[in-house]
SENU-482945 format. One line per 5 residues: number of its first residue (from 0); for each residue x, y, z negated of C-alpha. Coordinates in nm, 2 decimals, always signed. Example, Ala and Ser with C-alpha at 12.3 -4.5 7.8 and 13.67 -1.06 7.14 Angstrom:
0> +1.23/-0.45/-0.78  +1.37/-0.11/-0.71
This chain:
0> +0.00/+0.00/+0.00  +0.16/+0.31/+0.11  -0.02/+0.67/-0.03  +0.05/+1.01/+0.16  -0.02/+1.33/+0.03
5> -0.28/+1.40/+0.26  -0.44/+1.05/+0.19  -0.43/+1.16/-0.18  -0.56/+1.56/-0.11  -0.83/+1.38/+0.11
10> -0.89/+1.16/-0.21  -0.88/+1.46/-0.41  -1.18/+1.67/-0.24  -1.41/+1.35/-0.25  -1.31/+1.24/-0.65
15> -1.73/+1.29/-0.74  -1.83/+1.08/-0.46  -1.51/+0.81/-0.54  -1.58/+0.79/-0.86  -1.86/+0.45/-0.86
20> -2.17/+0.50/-0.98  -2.21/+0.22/-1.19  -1.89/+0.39/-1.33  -1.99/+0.73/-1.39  -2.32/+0.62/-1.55
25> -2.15/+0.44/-1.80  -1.98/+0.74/-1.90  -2.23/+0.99/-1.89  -2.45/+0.71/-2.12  -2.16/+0.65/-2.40
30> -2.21/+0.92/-2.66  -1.90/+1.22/-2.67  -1.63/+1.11/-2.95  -1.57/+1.35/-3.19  -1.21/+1.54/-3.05
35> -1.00/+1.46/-2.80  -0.64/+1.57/-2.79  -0.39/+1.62/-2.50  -0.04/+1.59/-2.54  +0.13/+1.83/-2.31
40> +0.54/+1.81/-2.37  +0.56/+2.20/-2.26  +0.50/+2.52/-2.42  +0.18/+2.72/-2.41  +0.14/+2.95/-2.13
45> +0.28/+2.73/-1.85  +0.18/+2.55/-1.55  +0.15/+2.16/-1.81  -0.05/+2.35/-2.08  -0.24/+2.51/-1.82
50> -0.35/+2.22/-1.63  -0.46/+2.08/-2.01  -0.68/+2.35/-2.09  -0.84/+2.41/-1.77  -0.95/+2.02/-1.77
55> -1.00/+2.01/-2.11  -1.28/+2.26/-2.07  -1.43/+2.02/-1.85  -1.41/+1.71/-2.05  -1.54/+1.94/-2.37
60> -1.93/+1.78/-2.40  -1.94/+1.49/-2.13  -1.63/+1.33/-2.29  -1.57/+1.49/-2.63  -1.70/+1.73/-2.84
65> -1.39/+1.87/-2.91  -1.10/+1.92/-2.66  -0.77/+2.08/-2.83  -0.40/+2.06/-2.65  -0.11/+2.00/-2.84
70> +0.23/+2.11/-2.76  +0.49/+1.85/-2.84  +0.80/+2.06/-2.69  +1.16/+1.93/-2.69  +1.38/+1.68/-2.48
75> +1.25/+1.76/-2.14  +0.90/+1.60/-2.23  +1.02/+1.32/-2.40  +0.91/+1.38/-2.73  +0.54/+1.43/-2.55
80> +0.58/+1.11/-2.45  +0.74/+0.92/-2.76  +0.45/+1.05/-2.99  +0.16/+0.89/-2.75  +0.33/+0.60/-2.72
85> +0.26/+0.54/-3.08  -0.09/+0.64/-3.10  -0.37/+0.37/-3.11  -0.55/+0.32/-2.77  -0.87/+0.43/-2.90
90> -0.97/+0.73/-2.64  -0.93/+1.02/-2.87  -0.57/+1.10/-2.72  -0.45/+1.17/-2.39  -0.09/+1.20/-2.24
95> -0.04/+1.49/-1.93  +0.34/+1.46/-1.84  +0.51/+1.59/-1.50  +0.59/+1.20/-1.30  +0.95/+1.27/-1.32
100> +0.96/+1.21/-1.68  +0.85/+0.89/-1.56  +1.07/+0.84/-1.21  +1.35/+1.07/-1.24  +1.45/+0.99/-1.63
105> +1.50/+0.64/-1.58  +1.76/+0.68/-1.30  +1.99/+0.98/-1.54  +1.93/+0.82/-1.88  +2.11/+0.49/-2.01
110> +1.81/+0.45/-2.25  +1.47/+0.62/-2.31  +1.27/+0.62/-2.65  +1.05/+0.48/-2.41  +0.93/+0.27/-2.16
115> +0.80/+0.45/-1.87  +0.59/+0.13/-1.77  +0.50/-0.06/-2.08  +0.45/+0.24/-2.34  +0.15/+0.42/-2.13
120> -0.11/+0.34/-1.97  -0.20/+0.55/-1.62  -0.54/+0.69/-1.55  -0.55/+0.95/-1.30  -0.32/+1.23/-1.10
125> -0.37/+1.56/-1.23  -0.24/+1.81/-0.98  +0.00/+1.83/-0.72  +0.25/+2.11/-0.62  +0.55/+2.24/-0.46
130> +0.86/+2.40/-0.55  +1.03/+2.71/-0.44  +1.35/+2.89/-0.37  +1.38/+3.24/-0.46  +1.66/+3.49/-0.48
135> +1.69/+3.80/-0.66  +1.88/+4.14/-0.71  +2.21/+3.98/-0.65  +2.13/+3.86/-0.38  +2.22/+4.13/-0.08
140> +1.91/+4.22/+0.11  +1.97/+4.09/+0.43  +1.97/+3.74/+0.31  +1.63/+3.65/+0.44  +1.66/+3.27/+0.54
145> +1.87/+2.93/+0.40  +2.12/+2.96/+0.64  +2.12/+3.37/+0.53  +2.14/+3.25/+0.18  +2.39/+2.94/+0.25
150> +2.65/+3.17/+0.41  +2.58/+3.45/+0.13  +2.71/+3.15/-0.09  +2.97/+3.10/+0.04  +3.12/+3.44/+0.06
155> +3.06/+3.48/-0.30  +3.11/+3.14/-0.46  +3.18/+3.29/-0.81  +2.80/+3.41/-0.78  +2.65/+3.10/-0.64
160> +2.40/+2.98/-0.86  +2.06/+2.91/-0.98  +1.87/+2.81/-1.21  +1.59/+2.55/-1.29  +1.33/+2.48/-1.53
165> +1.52/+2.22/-1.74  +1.79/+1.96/-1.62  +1.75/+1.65/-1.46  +1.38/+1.80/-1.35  +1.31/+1.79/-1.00
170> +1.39/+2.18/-0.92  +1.71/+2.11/-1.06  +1.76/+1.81/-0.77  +1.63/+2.01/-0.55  +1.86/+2.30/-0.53
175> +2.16/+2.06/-0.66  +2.07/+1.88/-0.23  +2.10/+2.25/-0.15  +2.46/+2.27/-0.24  +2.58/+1.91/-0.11
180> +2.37/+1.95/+0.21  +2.49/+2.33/+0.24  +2.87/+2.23/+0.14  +2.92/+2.50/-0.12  +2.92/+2.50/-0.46
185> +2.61/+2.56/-0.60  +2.61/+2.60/-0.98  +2.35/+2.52/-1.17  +2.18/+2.65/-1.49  +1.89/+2.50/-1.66
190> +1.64/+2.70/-1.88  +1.39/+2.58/-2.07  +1.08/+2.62/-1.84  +1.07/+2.86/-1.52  +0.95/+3.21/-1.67
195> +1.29/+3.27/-1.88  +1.49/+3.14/-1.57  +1.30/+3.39/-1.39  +1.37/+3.66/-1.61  +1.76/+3.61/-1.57
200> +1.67/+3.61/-1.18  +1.50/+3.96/-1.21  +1.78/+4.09/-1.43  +2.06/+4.02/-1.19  +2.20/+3.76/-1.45
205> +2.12/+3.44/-1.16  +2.15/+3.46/-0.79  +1.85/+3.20/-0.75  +1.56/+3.02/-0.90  +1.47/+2.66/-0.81
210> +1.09/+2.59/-0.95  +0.71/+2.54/-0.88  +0.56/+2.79/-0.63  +0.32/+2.93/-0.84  +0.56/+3.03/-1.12
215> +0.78/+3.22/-0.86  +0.46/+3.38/-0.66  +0.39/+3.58/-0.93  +0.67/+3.78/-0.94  +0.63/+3.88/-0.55
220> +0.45/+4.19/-0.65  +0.76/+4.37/-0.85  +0.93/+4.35/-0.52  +1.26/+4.25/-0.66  +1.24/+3.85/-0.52
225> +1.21/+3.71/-0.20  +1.11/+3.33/-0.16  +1.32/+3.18/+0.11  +1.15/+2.84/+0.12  +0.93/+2.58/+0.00
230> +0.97/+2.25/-0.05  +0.67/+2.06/+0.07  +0.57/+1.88/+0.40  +0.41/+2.13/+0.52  +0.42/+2.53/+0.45
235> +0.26/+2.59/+0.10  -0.09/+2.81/+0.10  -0.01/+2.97/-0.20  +0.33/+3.09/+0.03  +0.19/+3.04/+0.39
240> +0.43/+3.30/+0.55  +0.76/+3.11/+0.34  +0.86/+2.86/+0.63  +0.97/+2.53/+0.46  +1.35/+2.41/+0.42
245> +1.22/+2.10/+0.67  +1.17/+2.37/+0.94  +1.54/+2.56/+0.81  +1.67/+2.23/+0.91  +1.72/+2.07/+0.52
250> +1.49/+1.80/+0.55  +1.65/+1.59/+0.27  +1.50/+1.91/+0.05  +1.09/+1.78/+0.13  +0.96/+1.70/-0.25
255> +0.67/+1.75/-0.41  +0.60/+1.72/-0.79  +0.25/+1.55/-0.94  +0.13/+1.62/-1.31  -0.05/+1.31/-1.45
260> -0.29/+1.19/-1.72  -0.21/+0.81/-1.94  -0.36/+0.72/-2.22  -0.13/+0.56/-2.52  -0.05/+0.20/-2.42
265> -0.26/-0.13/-2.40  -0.57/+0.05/-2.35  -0.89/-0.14/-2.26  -0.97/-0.11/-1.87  -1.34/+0.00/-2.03
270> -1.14/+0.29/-2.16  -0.90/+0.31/-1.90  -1.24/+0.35/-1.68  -1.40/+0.57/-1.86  -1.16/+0.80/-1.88
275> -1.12/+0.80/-1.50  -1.43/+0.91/-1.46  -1.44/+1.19/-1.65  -1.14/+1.33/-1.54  -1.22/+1.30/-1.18
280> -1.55/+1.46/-1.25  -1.35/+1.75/-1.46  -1.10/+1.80/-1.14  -1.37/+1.82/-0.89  -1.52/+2.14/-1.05
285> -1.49/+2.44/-0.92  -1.36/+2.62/-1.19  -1.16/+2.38/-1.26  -1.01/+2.41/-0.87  -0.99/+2.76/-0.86
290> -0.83/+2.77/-1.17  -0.52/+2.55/-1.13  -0.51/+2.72/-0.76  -0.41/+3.06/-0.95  -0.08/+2.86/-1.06
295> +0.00/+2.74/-0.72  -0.15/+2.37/-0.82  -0.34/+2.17/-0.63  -0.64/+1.97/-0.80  -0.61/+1.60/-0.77
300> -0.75/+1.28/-0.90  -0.70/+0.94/-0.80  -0.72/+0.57/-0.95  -0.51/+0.42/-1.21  -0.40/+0.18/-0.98
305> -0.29/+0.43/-0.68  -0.10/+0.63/-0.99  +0.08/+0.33/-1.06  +0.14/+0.27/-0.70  +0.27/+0.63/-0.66
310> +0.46/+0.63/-0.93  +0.65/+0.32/-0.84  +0.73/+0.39/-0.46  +0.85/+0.82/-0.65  +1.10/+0.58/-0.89
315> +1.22/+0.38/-0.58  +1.30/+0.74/-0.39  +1.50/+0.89/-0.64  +1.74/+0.65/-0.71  +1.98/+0.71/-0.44
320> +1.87/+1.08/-0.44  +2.01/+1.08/-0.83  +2.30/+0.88/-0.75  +2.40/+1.09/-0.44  +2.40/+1.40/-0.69
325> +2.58/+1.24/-0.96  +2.39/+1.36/-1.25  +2.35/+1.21/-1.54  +2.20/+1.33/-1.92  +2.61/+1.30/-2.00
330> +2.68/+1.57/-1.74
């Protein structure tokens, strides 16, 4: 079974009418529990917390009576991860995790306080996005393209760097294939989340910013960045004037990144089913839509089984991607 994006985004704009309907009237008839909690492994205010608390507005009444989201920062989401590992199966919490936690991590860590396979339990996608390149102040202003931005590099290697939302994430990879594929040195600098990387990039202190779209396409309006490219298959709509590095000729540079829902492991498929259901009723609203659009995400559900699928054939791709870098947690 091989899954696209666009067979996923097609998935996506149907989830009410994929959802079954002996399905969804088994979780509309099961009374709300009490609270629900979603473990996030980022801080409030960005694009993980968000996606939380706009779904968890839609699962408040139909699933629970109570939706809160916790923030269990620290270790690049690990500690999200470690903590719902060890929570009883039970429905009242939910893990939303970035995939690379669970098919990057494995390939740069000799051992994880978890098991990416065995300590969850997937339900549904989340959201889909792409990342971006962005330069800043440093940058001279004639640098409009890779190649401008390439060659800039390499005039100025002592200023050739960017930075990322945390190391080992999949910005960080990204702009890491840059550098090899651009044959310069490309230092890197990992932050904890986008927004303080972006700051530095505003400030002069970076010459570049690897990271999700919608955290750099809010800073278009102070007119001190310009995006160069973006990283998906096809040009982003949140950037549709941004050509992608595929058409700049860095085709090894097309990745996308998905955020994900699991409950705590060895859940029961009833569970497992139920909780489908409601989250692919919550993604298909509107509001829900619009909202995540505002960040640059793109709402989308899917099975357990296709997450699994996904998440397997992601874990597969990025192991000689990770070994062609060379990073590891040690570096």
């Amino acid at each position: 079974m091989t899954l696209s994006r666009r067979h996923l985004i097609q998935a996506a704009s149907g989830a009410a009418l994929l959802a079954s309907i002996g399905r969804d009237a088994l979780a509309q008839a099961q009374a709300p529990i009490e609270t629900l909690k979603i473990v996030t492994g980022f801080a409030a205010g960005g694009t993980s917390d968000t996606t939380c608390r706009r779904v968890g507005t839609r699962l408040t009444g139909p699933y629970a009576k109570t939706v809160v989201v916790e923030n269990k920062t620290g270790a690049g989401g690990q500690i999200a991860i470690q903590t719902v590992k060890a929570l009883p199966a039970d429905g009242a919490t939910l893990l939303q995790s970035p995939t690379s936690m669970f098919t990057i991590y494995p390939h740069i860590y000799k051992k994880l306080p978890y098991d990416p396979i065995a300590d969850v339990t997937p339900v549904s996608l989340g959201c889909v996005f792409d990342f971006g390149l962005a330069v800043g102040p440093l940058v001279s202003a004639n640098v409009k393209t890779v190649a401008d931005f390439v060659a800039w590099c390499k005039a100025n290697p002592t200023q050739a760097s960017f930075g990322s939302p945390a190391a080992g994430s999949t910005p960080h990879f990204v702009g890491a294939l840059l550098g090899i594929k651009g044959g310069f040195d490309f230092k890197h600098a990992p932050y904890r989340g986008t927004q303080p990387a972006m700051q530095d990039l505003l400030g002069g202190q970076i010459a570049a910013v690897s990271g999700p779209i919608g955290d750099l396409t809010q800073h278009l309006a102070s007119g001190k960045i310009r995006i160069l490219a973006t990283s998906g298959a096809k040009r982003n709509r949140f950037a549709p004037d941004v050509p992608t590095y595929t058409e700049q000729g860095f085709a090894d540079l097309q990745h996308s990144e998905w955020f994900a829902f699991w409950l705590p492991p060895k859940a029961a498929p009833e569970l497992v089913s139920r909780m489908n259901a409601a989250l692919k009723s919550a993604l298909a609203h509107k509001d829900v839509v619009d909202g995540l659009a505002t960040f640059g995400l793109e709402a989308m559900s899917s099975s357990p089984t296709e997450l699994s699928t996904l998440l397997k054939q992601d874990t597969a791709k990025w192991a000689p991607i990770v070994k062609t870098i060379g990073f590891t947690a040690e570096s």
